[in-house]
C-alpha positions in Angstrom: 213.0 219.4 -13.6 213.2 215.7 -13.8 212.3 215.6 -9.8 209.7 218.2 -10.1 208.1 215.8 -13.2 208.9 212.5 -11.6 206.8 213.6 -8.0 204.2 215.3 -10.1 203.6 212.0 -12.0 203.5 209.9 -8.9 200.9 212.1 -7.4 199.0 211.0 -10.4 199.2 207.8 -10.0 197.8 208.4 -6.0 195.0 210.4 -7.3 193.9 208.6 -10.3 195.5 205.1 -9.5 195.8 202.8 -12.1 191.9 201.0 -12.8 192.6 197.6 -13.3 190.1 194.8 -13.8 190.8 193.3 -10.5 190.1 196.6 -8.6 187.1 196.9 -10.2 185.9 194.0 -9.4 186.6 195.0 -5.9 185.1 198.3 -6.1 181.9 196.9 -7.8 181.5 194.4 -5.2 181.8 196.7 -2.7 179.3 199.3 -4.4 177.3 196.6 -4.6 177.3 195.1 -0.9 176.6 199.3 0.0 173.3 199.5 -2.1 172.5 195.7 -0.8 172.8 196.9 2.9 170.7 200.4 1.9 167.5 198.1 0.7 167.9 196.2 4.0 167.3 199.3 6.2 164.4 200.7 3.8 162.8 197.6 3.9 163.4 197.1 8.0 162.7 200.7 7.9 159.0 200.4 5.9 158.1 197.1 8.1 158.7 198.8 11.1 156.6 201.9 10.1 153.7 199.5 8.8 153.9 197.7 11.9 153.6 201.0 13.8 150.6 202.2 12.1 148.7 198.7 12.5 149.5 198.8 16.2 148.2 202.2 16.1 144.7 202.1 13.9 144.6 198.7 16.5 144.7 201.2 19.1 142.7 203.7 18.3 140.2 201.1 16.8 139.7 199.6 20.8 139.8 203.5 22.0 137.0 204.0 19.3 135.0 200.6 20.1 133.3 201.4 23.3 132.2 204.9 21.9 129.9 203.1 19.2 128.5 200.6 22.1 128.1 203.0 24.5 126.2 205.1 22.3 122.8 206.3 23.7 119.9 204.7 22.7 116.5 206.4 21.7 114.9 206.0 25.3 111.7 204.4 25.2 108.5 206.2 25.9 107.2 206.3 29.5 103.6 205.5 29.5 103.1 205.8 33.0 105.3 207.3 36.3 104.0 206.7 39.7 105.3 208.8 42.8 107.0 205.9 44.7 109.2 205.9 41.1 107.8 202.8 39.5 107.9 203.4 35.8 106.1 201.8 33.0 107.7 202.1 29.3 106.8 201.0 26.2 108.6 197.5 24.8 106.8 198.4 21.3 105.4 200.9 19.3 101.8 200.0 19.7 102.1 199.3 23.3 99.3 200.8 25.1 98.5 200.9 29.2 95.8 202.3 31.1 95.2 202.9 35.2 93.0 200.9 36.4 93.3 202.2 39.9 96.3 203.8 41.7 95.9 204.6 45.5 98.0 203.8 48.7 96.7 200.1 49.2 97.4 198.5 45.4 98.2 199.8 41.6 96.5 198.2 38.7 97.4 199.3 35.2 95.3 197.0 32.3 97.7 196.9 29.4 95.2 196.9 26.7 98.2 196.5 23.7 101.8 195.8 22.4 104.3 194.7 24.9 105.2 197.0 27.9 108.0 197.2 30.6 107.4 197.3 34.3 109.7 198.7 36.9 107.9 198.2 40.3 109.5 200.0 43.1 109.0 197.6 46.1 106.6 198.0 48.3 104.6 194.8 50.8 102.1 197.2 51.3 101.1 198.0 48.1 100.6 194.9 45.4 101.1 196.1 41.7 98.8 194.2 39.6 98.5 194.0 35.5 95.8 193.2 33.6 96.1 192.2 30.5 92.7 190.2 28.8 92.0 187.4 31.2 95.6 187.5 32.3 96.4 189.1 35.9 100.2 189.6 36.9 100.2 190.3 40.4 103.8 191.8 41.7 105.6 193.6 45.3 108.4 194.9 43.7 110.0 193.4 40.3 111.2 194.4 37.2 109.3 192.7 34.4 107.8 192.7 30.8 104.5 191.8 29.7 103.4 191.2 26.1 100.0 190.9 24.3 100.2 188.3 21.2 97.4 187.1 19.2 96.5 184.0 21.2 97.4 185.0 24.6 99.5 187.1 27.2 103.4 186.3 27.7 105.2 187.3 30.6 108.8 187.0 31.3 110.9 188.5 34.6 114.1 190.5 34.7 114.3 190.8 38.5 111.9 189.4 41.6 109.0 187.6 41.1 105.5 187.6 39.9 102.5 185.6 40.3 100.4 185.1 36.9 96.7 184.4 37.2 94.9 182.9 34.2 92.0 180.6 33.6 94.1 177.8 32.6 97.0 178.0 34.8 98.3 180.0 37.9 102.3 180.5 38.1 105.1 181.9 40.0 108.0 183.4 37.9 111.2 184.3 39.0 113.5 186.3 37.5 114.9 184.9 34.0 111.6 182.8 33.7 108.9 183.6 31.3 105.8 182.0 29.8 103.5 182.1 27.5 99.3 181.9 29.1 96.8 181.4 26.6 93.5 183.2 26.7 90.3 181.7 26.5 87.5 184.7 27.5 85.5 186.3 25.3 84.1 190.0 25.2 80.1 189.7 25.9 78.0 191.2 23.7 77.0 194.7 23.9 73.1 195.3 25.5 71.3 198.2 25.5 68.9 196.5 28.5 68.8 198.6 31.8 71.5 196.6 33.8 70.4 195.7 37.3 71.9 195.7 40.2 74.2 193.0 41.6 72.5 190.6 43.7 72.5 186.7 44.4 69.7 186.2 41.8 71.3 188.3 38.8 74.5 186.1 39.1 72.5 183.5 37.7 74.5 180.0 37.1 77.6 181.8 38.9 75.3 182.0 42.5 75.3 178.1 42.4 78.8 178.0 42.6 79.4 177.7 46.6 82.1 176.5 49.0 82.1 172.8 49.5 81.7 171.6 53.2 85.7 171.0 54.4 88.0 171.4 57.3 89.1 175.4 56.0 86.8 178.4 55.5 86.6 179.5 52.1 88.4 182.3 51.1 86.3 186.0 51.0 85.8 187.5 47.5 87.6 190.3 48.6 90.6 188.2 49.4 90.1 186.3 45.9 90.2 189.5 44.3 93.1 190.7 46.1 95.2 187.7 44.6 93.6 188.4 41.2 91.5 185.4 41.2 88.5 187.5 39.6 86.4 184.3 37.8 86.2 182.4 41.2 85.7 185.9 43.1 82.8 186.6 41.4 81.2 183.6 41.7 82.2 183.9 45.6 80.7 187.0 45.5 77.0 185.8 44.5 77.4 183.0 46.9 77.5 185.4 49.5 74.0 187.0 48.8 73.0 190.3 48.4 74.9 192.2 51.4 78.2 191.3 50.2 78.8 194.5 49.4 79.3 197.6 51.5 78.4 200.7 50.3 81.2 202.2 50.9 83.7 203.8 47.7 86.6 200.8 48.6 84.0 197.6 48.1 81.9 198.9 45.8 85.2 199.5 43.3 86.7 195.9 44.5 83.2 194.6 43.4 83.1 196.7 40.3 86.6 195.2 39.1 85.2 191.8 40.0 82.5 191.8 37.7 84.5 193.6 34.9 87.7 191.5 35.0 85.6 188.3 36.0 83.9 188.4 32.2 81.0 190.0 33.6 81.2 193.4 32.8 77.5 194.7 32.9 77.6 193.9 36.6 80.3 196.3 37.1 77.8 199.1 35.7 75.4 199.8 39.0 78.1 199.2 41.6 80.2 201.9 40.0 77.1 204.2 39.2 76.3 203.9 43.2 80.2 204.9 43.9 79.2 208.3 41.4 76.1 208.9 43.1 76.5 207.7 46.8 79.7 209.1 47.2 79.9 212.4 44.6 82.9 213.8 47.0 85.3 211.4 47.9 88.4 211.4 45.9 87.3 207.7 44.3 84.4 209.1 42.5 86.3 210.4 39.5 87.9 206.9 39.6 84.4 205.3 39.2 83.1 207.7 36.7 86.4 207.0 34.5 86.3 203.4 34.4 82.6 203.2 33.9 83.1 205.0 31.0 85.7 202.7 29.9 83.6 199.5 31.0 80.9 201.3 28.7 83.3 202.3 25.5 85.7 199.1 25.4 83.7 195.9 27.1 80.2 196.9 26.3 80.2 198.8 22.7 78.0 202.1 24.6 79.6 204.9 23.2 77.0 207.3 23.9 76.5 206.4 28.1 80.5 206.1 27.9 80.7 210.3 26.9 78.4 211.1 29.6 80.1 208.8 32.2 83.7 210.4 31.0 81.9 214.0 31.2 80.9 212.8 34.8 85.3 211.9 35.4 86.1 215.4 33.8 83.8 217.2 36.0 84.3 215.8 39.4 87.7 215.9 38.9 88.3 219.2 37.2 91.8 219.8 38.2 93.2 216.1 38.6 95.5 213.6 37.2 92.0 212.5 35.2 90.8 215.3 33.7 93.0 215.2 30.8 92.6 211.7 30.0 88.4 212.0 30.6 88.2 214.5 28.0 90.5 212.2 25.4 88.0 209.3 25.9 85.3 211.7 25.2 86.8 212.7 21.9 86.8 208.5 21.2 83.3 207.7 22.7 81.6 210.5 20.7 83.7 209.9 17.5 82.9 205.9 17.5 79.1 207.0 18.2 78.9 208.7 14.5 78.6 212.2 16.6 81.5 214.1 14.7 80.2 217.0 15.5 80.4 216.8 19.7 83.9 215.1 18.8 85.2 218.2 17.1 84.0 220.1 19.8 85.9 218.3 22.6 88.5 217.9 20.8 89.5 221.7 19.9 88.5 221.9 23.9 91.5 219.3 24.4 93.8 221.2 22.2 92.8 224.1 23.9 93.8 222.5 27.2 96.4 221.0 26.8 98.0 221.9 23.6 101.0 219.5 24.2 98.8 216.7 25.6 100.0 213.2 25.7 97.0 212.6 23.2 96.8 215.0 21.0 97.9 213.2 18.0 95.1 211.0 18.6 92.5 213.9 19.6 92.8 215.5 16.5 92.7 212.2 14.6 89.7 211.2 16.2 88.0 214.6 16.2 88.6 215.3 12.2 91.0 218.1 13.2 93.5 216.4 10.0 
């Protein structure tokens, strides 16, 4: 037994070996260097994975940016579309265009309020001219923007360039230029004296103005007023004497916007009358009939003649790009004659027409409809 008893206690001492301070220490230190390298690897471990997630919100952050720029924008609204794909849009909210005259030898729009964009699809055949007060922007193709401000007209060009006619200054812009033009004329007072017809005597002080004698022929008023110059081309115009003007639809409107854009606007009244009545069936006679109405509502204070004339547009022009518009202005020229009565009327019969019309909001403001 003393074998068996001396192996057993010598297995005892390998499984439970003797604990003495200096292993211990040893054992402690080593415990000790363990747990040490552990919060090494949980702290490389937690860097790393904070590291990974900043890379990746930094990621998906530039993945995310270009969404928000990209985002659409509220397009503006178109205020008028031609068929060669120029495009005029509102820059503001009160922005507010009207055609002047659109056929195959020029396009004038009068911008009448707010600031409005112009895309102009080129064309050498076909200047595109803006009117805006005594301001005249006179374009072939351009992209450019053209604001009304309380003193005057500012004009400034993305693309091309433009020549601005005012009657302080006359500039070329090109593209990244703009300016500011100050205006100077005045609205006449309304009349309610039969107007007369154009002639050299009616021009009065303007017939006096005449070409001085020099080595060059004075330019037409026709070509003035194709360049926009209207204040010299009207005075051109008188110079000339009575037979200036042919009776034919194309002078008699050239002459018409002449007088009206060269501060004389009661001149413009017979020539486009004569356009109405000379020439009821050409396809300019609804043209006349609309902007003598507007002559009549907006440069003369007439609201009553200005009905009637836009009556006159509607009718000759019954199925046209005018029609709609002619019965709008009606609305206007009877509801700013005190006639609320024949406003409510044409105004249900615009409703009626065109119950998603451009104007409607305004129709049924105008006609008491709200």
């Amino acid at each position: 037994m003393s074998d068996l008893a001396d192996r057993v206690e010598e297995t005892r001492d390998l499984i439970e070996p003797n604990w003495t301070p200096e292993r211990e220490s040893r054992v402690r230190g080593a415990v000790l260097a363990g747990l040490k390298r552990q919060r090494q690897r949980r702290t490389a471990l937690a860097v790393a994975a904070g590291a990974a997630i900043l890379i990746l919100g930094i990621f998906l952050g530039r993945r995310q940016a270009p969404v928000a720029v990209v985002a659409p924008l509220p397009e503006a609204p178109v205020l008028a579309r031609l068929v060669d794909g120029s495009v005029v849009t509102a820059r503001s909210s009160d922005a507010r265009v009207e055609s002047i005259a659109i056929g195959p030898q020029a396009a004038t729009f009068q911008l009448d309020k707010g600031s409005a964009h112009f895309v102009v699809t080129p064309n050498p055949e076909r200047p595109f001219r803006v009117l805006a007060g005594d301001v005249t922007v006179t374009v072939l193709g351009t992209i450019f923007d053209v604001t009304i401000e309380p003193t005057g007209v500012r004009v400034g060009v993305e693309r091309g360039r433009v020549r601005v006619n005012s009657p302080s200054a006359a500039r070329e812009l090109g593209a990244g230029q703009a300016e500011f033009f100050a205006t100077t004329v005045a609205a006449p007072a309304p009349s309610a004296e039969p107007i007369p017809t154009v002639s050299a005597a009616d021009m009065g002080d303007a017939a006096d103005v005449t070409a001085r004698p020099s080595g060059h022929a004075a330019p037409s008023w026709r070509a003035l007023a194709q360049d926009g110059a209207y204040g010299p081309a009207y005075a051109r115009l008188a110079a000339e004497g009575p037979n200036a003007v042919r009776d034919t639809p194309e002078d008699l409107l050239l002459a018409a916007d002449v007088a009206r854009l060269g501060g004389h606007p009661e001149r413009a009244v017979p020539l486009l009358e004569r356009v109405m009545s000379g020439h009821p069936f050409d396809s300019r006679a609804p043209l006349a009939a609309f902007t003598l109405g507007r002559t009549l509502l907006e440069q003369l204070g007439r609201p009553r003649p200005a009905a009637a004339a836009f009556a006159t547009a509607r009718q000759l022009d019954r199925a046209g790009a005018l029609a709609q518009d002619a019965l709008a202005r009606e609305v206007e020229a009877w509801s700013r004659a005190g006639e609320a009565e024949k406003a409510r009327e044409r105004a249900n019969e615009y409703l009626k027409r065109y119950p998603t019309g451009r104007r409607a909001s305004a129709v049924r403001r105008l006609g008491g409809l709200e």
